[in-house]
C-alpha positions in Angstrom: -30.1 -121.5 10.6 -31.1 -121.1 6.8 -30.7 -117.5 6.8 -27.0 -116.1 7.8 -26.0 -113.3 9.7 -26.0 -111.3 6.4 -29.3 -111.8 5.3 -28.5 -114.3 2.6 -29.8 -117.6 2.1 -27.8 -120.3 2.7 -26.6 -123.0 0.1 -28.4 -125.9 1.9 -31.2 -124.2 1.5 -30.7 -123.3 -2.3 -30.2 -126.7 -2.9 -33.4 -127.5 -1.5 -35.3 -125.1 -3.7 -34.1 -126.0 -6.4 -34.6 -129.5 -5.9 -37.9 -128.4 -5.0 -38.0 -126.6 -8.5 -36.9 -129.5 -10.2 -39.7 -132.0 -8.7 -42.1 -129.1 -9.3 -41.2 -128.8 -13.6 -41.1 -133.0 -13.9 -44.6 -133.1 -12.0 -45.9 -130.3 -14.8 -44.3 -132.4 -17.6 -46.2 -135.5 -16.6 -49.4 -134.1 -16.7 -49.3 -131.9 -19.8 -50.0 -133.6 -23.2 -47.7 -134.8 -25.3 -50.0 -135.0 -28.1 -49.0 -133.4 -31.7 -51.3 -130.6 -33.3 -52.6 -133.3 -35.7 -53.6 -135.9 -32.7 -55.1 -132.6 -31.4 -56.8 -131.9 -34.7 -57.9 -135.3 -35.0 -59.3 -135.7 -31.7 -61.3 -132.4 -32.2 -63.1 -133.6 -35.0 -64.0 -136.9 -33.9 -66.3 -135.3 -30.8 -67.5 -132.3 -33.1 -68.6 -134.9 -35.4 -70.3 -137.1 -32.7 -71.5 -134.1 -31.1 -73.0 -133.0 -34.4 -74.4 -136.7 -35.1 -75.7 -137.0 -31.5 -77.4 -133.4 -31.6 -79.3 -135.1 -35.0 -80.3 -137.7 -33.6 -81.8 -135.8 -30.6 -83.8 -133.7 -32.4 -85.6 -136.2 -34.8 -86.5 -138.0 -31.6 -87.9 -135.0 -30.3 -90.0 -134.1 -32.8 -91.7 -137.6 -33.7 -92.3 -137.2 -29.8 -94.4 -134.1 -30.8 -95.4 -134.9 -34.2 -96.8 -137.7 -33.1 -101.0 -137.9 -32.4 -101.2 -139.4 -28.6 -104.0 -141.2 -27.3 -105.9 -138.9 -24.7 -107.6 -141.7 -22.3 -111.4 -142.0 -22.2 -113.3 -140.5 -19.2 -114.2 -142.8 -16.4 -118.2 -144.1 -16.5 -120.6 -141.7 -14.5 -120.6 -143.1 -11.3 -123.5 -141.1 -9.6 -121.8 -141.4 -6.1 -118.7 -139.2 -7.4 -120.8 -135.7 -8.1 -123.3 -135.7 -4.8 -124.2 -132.1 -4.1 -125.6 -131.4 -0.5 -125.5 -127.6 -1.4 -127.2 -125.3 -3.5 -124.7 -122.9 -4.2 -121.1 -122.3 -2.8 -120.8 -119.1 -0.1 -119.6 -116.8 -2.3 -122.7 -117.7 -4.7 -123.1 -118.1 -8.1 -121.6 -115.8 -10.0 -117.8 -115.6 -8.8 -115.1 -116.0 -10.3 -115.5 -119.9 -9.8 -118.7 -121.2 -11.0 -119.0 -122.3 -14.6 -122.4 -122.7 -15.9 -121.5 -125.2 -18.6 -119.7 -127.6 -16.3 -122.0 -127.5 -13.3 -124.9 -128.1 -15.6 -123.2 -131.3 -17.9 -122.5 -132.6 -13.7 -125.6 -131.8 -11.8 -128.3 -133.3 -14.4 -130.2 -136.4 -12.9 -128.0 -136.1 -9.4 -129.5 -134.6 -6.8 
């Protein structure tokens, strides 16, 4: 048994924690950095200054996107079978919060 009579671990199993310790601290060693301050330093300002330049570069792009005048694309010709009107009126009639005089006159002149 690891543990004796008394309570006390025995050296078996001391040895094995502190083998256990010692796998544990060369584990942490190889994946810490071994880099100096000035590698550190260096490193730093190499992605700030990318960062900053990339940041640049992404903003002038975005704003000669919106500077920019875009063509708008011409309306389709007025094909009279796309605005055929069975109905007078809608249900809810003329008035409502849906009709718009300007935009049901410039669609329902000459198609009936």
């Amino acid at each position: 048994s690891a543990i004796t009579a008394g309570g006390c671990v025995s050296p078996e199993m001391n040895a094995l924690r502190s083998a256990l310790r010692s796998r544990i601290a060369t584990q942490a060693r190889l994946y810490s950095s071994e880099a100096s301050h000035e590698e550190h330093d260096k490193a730093m300002k190499l992605w700030k200054t990318a960062s900053l330049v990339g940041g640049i570069v992404v903003g002038a792009a975005v704003i000669n996107f919106f500077t920019k005048d875009h063509p708008h694309p011409q309306p389709g010709p007025a094909y009279p079978y796309l605005n055929i009107r069975n109905r007078a009126e809608f249900p809810w009639g003329p008035n409502s919060l849906f009709h718009v005089d300007h935009h049901h006159a410039e669609h329902s002149e000459g198609h009936h």
